[in-house]
N, CA, C and O of each residue as an XYZ file, in Angstrom:
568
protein
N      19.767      1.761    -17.906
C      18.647      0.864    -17.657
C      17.910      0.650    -18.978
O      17.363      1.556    -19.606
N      17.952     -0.772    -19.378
C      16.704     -1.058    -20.216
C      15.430     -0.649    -19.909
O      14.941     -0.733    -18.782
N      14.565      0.043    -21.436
C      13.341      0.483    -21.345
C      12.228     -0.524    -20.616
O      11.255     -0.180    -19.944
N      12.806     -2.299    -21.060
C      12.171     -3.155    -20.271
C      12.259     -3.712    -19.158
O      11.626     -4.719    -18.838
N      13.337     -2.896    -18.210
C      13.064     -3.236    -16.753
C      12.355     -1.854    -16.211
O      12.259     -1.707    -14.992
N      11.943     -1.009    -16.950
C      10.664     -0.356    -16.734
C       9.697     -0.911    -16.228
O       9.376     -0.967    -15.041
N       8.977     -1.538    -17.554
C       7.813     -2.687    -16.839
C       8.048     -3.128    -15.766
O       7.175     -2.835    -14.949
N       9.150     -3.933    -15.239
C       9.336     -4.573    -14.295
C       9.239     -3.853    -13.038
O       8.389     -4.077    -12.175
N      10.286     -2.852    -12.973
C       9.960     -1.720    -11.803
C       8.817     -1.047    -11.927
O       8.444     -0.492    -10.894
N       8.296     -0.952    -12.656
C       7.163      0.065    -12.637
C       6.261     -1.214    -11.896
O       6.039     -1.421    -10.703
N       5.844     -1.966    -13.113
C       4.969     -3.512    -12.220
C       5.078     -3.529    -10.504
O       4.106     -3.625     -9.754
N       6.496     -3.412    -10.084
C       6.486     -4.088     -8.780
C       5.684     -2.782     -7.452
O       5.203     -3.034     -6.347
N       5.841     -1.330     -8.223
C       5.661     -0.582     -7.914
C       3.980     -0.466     -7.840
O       3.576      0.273     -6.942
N       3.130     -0.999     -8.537
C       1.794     -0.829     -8.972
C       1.439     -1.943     -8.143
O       0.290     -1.875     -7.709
N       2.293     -3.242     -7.702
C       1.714     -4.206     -6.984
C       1.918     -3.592     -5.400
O       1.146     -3.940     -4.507
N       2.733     -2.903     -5.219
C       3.134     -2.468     -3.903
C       2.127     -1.711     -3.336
O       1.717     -1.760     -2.176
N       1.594     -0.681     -4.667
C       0.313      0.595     -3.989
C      -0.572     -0.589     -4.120
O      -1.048     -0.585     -2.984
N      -1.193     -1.728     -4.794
C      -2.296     -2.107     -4.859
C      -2.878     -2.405     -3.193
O      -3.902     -2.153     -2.559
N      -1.287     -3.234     -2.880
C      -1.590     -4.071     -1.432
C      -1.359     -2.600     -0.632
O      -0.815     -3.164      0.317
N      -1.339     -1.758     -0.397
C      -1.382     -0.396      0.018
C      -2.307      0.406     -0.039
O      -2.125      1.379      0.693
N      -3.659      0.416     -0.862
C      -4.806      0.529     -1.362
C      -6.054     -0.439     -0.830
O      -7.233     -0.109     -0.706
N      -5.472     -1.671     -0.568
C      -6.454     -2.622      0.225
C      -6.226     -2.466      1.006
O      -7.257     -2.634      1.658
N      -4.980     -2.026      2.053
C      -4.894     -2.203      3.520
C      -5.538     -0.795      3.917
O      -6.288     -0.712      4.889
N      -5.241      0.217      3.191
C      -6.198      1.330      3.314
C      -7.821      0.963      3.574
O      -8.329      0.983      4.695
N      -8.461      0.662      2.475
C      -9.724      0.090      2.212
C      -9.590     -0.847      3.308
O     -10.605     -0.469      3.893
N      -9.045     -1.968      4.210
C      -9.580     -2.463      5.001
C      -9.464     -1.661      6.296
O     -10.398     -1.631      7.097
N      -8.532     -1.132      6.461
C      -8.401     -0.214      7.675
C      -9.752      0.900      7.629
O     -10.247      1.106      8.738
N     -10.340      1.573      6.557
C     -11.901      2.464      6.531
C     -12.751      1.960      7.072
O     -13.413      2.382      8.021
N     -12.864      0.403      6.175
C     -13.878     -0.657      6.559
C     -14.207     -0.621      7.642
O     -15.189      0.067      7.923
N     -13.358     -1.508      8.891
C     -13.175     -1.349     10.251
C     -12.710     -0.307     10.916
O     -12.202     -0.585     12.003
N     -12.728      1.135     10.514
C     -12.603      2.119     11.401
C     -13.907      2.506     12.550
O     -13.687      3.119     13.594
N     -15.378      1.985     12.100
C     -16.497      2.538     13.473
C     -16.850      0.944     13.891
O     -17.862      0.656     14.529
N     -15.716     -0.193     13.367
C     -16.566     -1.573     14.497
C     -15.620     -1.417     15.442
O     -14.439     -1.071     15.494
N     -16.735     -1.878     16.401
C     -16.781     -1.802     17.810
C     -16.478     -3.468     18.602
O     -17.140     -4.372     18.091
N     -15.590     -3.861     19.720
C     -15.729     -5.174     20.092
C     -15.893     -5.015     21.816
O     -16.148     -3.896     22.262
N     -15.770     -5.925     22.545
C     -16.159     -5.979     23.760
C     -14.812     -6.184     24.716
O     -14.733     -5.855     25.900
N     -13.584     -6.922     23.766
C     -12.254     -6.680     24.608
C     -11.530     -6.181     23.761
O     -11.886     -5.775     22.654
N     -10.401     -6.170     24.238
C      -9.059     -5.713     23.429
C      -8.542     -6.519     22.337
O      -8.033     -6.163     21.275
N      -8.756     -7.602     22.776
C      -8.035     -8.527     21.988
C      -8.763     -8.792     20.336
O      -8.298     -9.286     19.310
N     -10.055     -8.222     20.663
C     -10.915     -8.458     19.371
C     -10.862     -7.527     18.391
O     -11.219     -7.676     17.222
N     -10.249     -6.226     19.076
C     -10.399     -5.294     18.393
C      -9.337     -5.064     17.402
O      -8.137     -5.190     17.651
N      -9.889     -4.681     16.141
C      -8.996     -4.560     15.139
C      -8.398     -3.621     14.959
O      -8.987     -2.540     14.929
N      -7.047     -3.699     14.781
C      -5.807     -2.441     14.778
C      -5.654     -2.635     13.219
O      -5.666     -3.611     12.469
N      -5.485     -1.101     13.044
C      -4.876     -0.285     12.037
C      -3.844     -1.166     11.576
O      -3.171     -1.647     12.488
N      -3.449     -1.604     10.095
C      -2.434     -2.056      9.798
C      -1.368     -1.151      8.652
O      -1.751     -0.031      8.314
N      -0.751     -1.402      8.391
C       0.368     -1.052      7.421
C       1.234     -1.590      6.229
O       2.196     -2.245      6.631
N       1.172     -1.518      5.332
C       2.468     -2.387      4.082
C       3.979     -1.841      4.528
O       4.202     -0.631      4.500
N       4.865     -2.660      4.885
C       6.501     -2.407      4.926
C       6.873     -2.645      3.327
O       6.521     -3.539      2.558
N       7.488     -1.811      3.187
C       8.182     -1.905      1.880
C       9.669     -1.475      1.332
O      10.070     -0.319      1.197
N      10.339     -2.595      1.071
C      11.590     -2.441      0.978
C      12.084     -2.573     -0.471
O      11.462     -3.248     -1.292
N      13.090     -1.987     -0.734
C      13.979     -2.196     -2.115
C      14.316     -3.855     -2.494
O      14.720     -4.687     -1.681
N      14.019     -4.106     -4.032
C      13.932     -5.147     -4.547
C      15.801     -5.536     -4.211
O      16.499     -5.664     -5.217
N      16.431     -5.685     -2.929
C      17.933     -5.590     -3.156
C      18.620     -6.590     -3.353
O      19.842     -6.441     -3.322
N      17.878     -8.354     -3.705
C      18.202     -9.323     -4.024
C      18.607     -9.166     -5.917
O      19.543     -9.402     -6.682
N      17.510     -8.736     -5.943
C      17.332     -8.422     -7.539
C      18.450     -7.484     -8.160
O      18.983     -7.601     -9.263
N      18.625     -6.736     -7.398
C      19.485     -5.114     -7.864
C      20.860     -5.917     -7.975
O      21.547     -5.646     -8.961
N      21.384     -6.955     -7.005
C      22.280     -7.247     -6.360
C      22.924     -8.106     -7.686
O      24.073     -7.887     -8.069
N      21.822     -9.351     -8.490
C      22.077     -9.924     -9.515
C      22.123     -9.412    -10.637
O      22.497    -10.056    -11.617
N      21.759     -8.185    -10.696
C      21.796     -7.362    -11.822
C      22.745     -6.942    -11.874
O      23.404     -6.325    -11.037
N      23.057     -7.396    -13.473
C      24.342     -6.846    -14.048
C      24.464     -4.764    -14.100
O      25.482     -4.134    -13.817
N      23.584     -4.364    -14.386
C      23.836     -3.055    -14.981
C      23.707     -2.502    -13.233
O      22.915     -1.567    -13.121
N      24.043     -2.731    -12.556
C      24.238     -2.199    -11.018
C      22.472     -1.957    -10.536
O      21.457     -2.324    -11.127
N      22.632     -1.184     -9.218
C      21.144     -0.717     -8.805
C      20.582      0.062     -9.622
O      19.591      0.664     -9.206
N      20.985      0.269    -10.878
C      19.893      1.632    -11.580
C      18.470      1.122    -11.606
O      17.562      1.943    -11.487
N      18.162     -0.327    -11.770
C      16.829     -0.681    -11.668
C      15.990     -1.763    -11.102
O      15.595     -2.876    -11.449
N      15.872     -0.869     -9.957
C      15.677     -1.334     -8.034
C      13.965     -1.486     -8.397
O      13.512     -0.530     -9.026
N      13.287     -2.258     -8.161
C      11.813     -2.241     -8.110
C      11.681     -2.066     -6.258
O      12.470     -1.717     -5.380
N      10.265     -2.514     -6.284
C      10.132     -2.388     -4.722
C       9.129     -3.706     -4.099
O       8.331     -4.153     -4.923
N       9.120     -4.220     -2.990
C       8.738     -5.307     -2.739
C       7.963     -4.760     -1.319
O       8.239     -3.767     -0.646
N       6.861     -5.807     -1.107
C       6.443     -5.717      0.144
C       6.819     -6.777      1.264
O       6.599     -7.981      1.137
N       7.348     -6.257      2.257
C       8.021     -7.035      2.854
C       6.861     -7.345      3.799
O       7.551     -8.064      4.522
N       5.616     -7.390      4.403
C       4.847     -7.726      4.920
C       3.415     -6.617      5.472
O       3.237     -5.663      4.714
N       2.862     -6.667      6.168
C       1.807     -5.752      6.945
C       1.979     -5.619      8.225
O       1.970     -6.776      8.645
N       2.130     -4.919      9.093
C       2.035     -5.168     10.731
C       0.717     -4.282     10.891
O       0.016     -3.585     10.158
N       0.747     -4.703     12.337
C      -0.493     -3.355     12.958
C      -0.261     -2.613     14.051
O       0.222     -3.145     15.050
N      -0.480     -1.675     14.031
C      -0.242     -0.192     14.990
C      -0.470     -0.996     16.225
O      -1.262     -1.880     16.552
N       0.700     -0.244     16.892
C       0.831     -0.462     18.116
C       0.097      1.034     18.968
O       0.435      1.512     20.050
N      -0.693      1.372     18.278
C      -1.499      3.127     18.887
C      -2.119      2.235     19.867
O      -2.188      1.026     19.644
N      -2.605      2.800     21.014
C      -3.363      3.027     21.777
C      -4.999      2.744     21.195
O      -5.518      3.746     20.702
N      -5.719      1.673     21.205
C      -7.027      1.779     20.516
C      -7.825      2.542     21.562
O      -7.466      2.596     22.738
N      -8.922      3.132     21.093
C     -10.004      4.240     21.480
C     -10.965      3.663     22.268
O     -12.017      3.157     21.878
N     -10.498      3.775     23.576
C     -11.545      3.127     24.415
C     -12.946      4.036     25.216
O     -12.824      5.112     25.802
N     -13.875      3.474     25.088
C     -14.947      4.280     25.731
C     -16.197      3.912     26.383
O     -16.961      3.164     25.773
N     -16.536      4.381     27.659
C     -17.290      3.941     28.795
C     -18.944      3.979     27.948
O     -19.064      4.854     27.089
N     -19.706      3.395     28.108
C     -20.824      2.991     26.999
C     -21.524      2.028     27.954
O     -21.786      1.012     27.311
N     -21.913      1.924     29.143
C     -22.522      0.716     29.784
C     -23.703      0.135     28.877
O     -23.914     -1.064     28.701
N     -24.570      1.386     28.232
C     -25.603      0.678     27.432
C     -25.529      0.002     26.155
O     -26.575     -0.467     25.707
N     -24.209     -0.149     25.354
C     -24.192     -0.460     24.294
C     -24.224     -1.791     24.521
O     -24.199     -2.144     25.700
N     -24.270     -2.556     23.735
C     -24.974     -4.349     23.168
C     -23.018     -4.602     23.468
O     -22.660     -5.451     24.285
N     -22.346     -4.058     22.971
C     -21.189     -4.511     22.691
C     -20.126     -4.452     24.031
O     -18.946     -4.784     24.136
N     -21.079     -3.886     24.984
C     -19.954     -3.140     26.050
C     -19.401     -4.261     27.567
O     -20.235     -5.017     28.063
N     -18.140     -4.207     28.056
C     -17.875     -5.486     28.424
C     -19.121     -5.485     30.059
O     -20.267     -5.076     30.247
N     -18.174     -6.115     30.839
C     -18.604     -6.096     32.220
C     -18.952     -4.942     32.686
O     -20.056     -4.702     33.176
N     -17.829     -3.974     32.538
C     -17.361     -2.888     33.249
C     -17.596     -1.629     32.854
O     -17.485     -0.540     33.417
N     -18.232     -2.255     30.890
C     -19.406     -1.019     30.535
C     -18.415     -0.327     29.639
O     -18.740      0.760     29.161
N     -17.111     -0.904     29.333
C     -16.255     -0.005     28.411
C     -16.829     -0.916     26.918
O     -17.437     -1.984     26.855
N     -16.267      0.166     25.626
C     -16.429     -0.727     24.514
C     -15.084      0.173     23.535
O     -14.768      1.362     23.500
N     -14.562     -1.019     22.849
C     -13.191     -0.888     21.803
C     -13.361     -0.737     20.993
O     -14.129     -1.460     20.359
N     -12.681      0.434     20.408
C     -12.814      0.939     18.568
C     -11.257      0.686     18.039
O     -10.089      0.667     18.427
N     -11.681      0.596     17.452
C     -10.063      0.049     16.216
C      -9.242      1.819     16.236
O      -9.797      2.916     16.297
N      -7.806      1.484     16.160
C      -7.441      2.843     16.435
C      -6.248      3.339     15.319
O      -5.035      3.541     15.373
N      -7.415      3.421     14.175
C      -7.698      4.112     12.639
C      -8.029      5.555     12.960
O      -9.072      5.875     13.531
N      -7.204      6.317     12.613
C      -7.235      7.451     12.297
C      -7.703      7.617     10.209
O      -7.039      7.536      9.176
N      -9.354      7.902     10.584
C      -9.702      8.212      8.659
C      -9.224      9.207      8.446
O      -9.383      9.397      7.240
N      -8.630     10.137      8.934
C      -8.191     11.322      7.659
C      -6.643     11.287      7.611
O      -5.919     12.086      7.016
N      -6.245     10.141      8.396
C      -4.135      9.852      7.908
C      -4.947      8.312      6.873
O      -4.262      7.812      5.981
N      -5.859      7.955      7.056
C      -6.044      6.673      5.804
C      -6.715      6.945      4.437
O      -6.582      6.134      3.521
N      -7.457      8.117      4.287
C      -7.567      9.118      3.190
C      -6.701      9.507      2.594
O      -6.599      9.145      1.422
N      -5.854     10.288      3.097
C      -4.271     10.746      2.860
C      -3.460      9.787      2.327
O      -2.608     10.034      1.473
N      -3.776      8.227      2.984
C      -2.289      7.277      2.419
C      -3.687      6.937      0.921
O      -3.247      6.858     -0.226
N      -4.756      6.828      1.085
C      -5.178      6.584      0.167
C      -5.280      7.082     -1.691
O      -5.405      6.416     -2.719
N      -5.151      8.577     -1.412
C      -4.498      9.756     -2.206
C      -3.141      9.377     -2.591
O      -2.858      9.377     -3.789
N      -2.276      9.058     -1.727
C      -1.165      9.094     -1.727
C      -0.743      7.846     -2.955
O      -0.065      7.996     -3.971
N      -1.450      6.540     -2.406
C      -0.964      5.309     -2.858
C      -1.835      5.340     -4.611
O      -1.272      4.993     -5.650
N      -2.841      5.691     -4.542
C      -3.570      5.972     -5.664
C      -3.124      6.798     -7.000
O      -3.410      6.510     -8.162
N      -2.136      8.202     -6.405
C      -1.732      8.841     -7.123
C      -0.205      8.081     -7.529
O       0.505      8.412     -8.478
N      -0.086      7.620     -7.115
C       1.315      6.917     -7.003
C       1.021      5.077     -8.167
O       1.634      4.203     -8.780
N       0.223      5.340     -7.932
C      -0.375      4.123     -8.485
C      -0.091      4.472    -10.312
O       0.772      3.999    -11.051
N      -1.257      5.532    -10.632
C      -1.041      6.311    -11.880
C       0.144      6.921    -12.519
O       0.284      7.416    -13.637
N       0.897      6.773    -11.608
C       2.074      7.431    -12.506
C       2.956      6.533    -12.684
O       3.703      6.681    -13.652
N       3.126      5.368    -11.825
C       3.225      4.256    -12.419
C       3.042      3.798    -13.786
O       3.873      3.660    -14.683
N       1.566      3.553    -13.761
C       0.890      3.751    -15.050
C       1.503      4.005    -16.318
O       1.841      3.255    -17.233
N       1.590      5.741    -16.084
C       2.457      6.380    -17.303
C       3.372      6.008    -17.164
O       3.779      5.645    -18.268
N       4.034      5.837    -16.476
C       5.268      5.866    -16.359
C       5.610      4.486    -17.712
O       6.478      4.602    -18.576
N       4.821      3.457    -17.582
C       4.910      2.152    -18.531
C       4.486      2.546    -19.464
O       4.728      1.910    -20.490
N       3.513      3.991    -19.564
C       2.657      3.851    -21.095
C       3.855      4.630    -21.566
O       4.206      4.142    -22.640
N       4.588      5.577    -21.239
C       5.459      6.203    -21.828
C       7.106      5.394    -22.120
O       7.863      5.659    -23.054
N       7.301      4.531    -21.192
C       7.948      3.533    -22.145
C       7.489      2.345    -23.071
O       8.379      1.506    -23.212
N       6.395      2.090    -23.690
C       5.907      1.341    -24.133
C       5.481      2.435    -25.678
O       5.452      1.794    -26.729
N       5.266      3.511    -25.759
C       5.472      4.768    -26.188
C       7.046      4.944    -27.402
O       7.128      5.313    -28.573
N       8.216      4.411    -26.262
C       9.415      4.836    -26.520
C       9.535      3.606    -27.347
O      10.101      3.767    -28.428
N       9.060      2.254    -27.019
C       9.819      1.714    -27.603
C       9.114      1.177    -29.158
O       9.680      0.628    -30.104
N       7.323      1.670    -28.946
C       7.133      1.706    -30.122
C       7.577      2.828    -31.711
O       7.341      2.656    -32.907
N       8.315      3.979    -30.932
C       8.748      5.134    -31.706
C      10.437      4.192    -32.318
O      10.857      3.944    -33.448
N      10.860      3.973    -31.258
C      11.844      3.003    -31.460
C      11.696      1.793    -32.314
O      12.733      1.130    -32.315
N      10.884      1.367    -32.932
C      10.453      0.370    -33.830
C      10.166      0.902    -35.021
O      10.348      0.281    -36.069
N       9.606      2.315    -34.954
C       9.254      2.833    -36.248
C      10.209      3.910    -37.073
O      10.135      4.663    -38.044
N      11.253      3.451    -35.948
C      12.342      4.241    -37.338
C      13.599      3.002    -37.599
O      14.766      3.175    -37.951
N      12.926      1.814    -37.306
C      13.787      0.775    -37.795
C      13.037      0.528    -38.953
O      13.809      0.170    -39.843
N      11.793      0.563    -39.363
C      10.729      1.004    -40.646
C      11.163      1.684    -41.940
O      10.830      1.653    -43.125
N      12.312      2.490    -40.962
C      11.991      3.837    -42.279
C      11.128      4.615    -42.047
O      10.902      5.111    -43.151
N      10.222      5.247    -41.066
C       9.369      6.249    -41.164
C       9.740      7.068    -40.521
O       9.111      8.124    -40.441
């Protein structure tokens, strides 16, 4: 693998946690709103993410340098958190009211997760960007 399909995989990799990092951050957001039916209520979503395998496929030097793509978002099919509340402002006929069904300490966790993953990314480019300036400086002479 070229040092410069680094960038590239590394890039696709840093765009993948980003949208993985917002869906986190929007899933926190809406973890305590509350709606009056089901249908309003906002579900937990997710990034699918699959191997760049169009790309790998045209590439000459085989799969050694697979980036990663997001193949879309869905939303949890969990069970949202329903609860009897006749007095709340938000609560239907029948006195129930709907919470989005976000679990915060598995969206903390992906948040850690996608964040740390994010950074090593990071290095991962500064250290070929690293290589290939060392690589320039002994075409110098130094």
């Amino acid at each position: 693998m070229s040092l410069f399909n680094v960038f590239d995989v590394s890039g696709s990799a840093m765009r993948a946690q980003s949208v993985r990092l917002n869906t986190t951050a929007s899933n926190l957001s809406n973890a305590n709103s509350v709606s009056s039916s089901v249908e309003q209520t906002y579900r937990s979503r997710q990034p699918v993410f699959a191997a760049q395998m169009s790309r790998a496929e045209s590439n000459l030097e085989g799969a050694s340098s697979v980036g990663v793509e997001v193949k879309g978002i869905v939303e949890s099919n969990k069970p949202l958190n329903i609860e009897y509340n006749p007095n709340h402002p938000m609560a239907d006929e029948k006195g129930y009211i709907y919470k989005p069904n976000v679990n915060v300490m598995e969206e903390m966790a992906n948040m850690i997760s996608a964040s740390r993953a994010y950074q090593t990314n990071i290095q991962i480019a500064d250290n070929a960007k690293k290589m290939l300036s060392r690589t320039l400086q002994i075409g110098q002479g130094r």
